[in-house]
C-alpha angles and dihedrals in degrees: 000000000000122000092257101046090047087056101042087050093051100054087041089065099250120168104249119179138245120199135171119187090249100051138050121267108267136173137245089236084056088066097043088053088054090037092060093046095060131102113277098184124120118251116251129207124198125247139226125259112253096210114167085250092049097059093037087059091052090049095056092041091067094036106053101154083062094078097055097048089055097045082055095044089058093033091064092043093052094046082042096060099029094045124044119228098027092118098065123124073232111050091042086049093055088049094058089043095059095045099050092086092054091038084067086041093058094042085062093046091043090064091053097041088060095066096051100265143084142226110215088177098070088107096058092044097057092046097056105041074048091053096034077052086049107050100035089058104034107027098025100047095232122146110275098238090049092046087051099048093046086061091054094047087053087046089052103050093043085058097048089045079058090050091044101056094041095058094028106044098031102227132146110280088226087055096044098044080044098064098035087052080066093043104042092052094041084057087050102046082048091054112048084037080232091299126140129212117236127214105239084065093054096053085048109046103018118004091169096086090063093060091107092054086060115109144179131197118253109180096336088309117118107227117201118208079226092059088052094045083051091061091041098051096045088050086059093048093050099054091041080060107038103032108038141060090253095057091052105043075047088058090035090052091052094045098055116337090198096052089045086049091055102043083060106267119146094242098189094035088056103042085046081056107052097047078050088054088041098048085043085062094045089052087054094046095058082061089054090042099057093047083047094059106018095231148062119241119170079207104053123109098030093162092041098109093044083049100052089056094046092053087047104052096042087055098065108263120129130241088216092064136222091088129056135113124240082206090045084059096059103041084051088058091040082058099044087055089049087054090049100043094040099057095042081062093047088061090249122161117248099242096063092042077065094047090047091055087046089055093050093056096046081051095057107041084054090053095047075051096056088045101053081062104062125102117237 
């Protein structure tokens, strides 16, 4: 058959052939006539049920800090009714005041938690860049900024050999934080030789590590210049990981490492980076500690790690990382001191103000549970 034939033949609708050498000749009009015969209809996916819980899950999925606010909220008008006196610009204020040291704390934990791990040894941390401060400015005769600044620096760089041997190692971060937390505490109990630095000294020798500890009266309330640079320094936090490239490679990381690692993000830079941000807290924190307690003890804090955790789970953020909330954290440790406080008031015994808090923590990892399961 000639070109133009063919052609002519195939736009008039005549049948031409196909044949491989398997199967049997058969005609175009043969698979029109098929084709015609097949199912047109649109396909059709089932949707979710909108139920009013469900919604509601979904809400709070994508607002975690939410749940936090309103358990405070209720929190303050339960203490409030149960415990004189909770209602008090003072008594809200001392609240504030005793949680400021494990609000830093959190924010540093907040940071690690985010990427799916965990530092154990934040304590430790804080407690010695507080005690290298100490003893530099009070016992050692250096200037007090540069003192300060020299604890920082040693908070800094504990926090980045965690980082380290976590990327670059490879180890669990529980393991790792786990031995550092020995060896971290081991240094500081070498260093200070178990002694502790009094406050007189400090008045005497270097009183500005106790600015934090200053305060002035708003409304009744006592306002610490620690509970402001709380809020400062968690503003900070929360547009760093909301609002730049860094924040979001250290979300992408928690949610899932090898996808980040794929889609171009420096996986172990990054992860170096965030236990360096988190030991850098902890440095300042150790400045805001001493002016919190007016002294320097290698033996204070001891439930500080357990406490961050605790402030930052509550606060919304998972343990699975990829999804958490720097303000979520503070309200959490603003919540676990209500608790405290509240039921001290209440003329509770201590024991169940720490079964309380324990209650609190396995509450609100069930409900981080529910949530993950929830579907956006």
């Amino acid at each position: 058959m000639k070109i133009g034939s063919f052609r002519s033949a195939f736009w008039e609708g005549a049948p031409t052939t196909m044949s491989t050498p398997d199967t049997p000749t058969k005609t175009i009009s043969d698979f029109e006539a098929k084709l015609a015969q097949a199912d047109k209809s649109v396909a059709q996916f089932d949707k979710d049920d909108k139920t009013a819980i469900a919604v509601v899950r979904g809400f709070l999925r994508d607002n975690p800090t939410l749940i936090p606010a309103l358990v405070l909220i209720v929190s303050v008008l339960a203490f409030g009714v149960v415990a004189q006196n909770f209602l008090k610009a003072s008594t809200l204020s001392l609240v504030l005041q005793q949680v400021t040291v494990t609000g830093f704390v959190a924010l540093a934990q907040t940071v690690v938690i985010l990427t799916a791990g965990i530092d154990l040894s934040v304590g430790e941390m804080l407690l010695f860049s507080s005690l290298v401060m100490g003893n530099l400015a009070v016992n050692n005769g250096m200037p007090t900024g540069l003192a300060i600044g020299i604890g920082i620096a040693v908070g800094t760089l504990m926090g980045a050999l965690n980082g380290i041997l976590v990327a670059k190692m490879k180890l669990p971060p529980f393991i790792v934080t786990l031995g550092t937390l020995s060896i971290y505490r081991a240094l500081k109990l070498a260093y200070s030789h178990s002694e502790s630095i009094r406050n007189v000294d400090i008045e005497a020798k270097a009183p500005s590590l106790l600015f934090f500890g200053n305060n002035f009266k708003v409304f009744g309330a006592t306002v610490t210049f620690g509970m402001i640079m709380l809020l400062i320094t968690a503003g900070i936090m929360w547009y760093v990981l909301n609002r730049t490239a860094w924040g979001r490679h250290v979300h992408a990381m928690g949610d899932d490492p090898d996808a980040a690692m794929l889609s171009g993000i420096a996986v172990d830079r990054t992860l170096i980076s965030v236990y360096t941000v988190a030991g850098l807290i902890c440095g300042f924190a150790a400045w805001v500690a001493v002016g919190r307690v007016k002294s320097i003890s290698p033996i204070g804090f001891e439930t500080i790690n357990l406490d961050s955790i605790t402030a930052v789970v509550i606060g919304g953020t998972s343990l699975f990382g990829g999804r958490g909330s720097i303000v979520g954290s503070v309200l959490g440790a603003i919540i676990v001191g209500v608790f405290i406080t509240g039921l001290a008031l209440a003329s509770v015994d201590s024991y169940w103000q720490t079964f309380a808090t324990g209650c609190l923590v396995i509450i609100a990892v069930a409900l981080d549970q529910y949530l993950r399961r929830a579907s956006k």
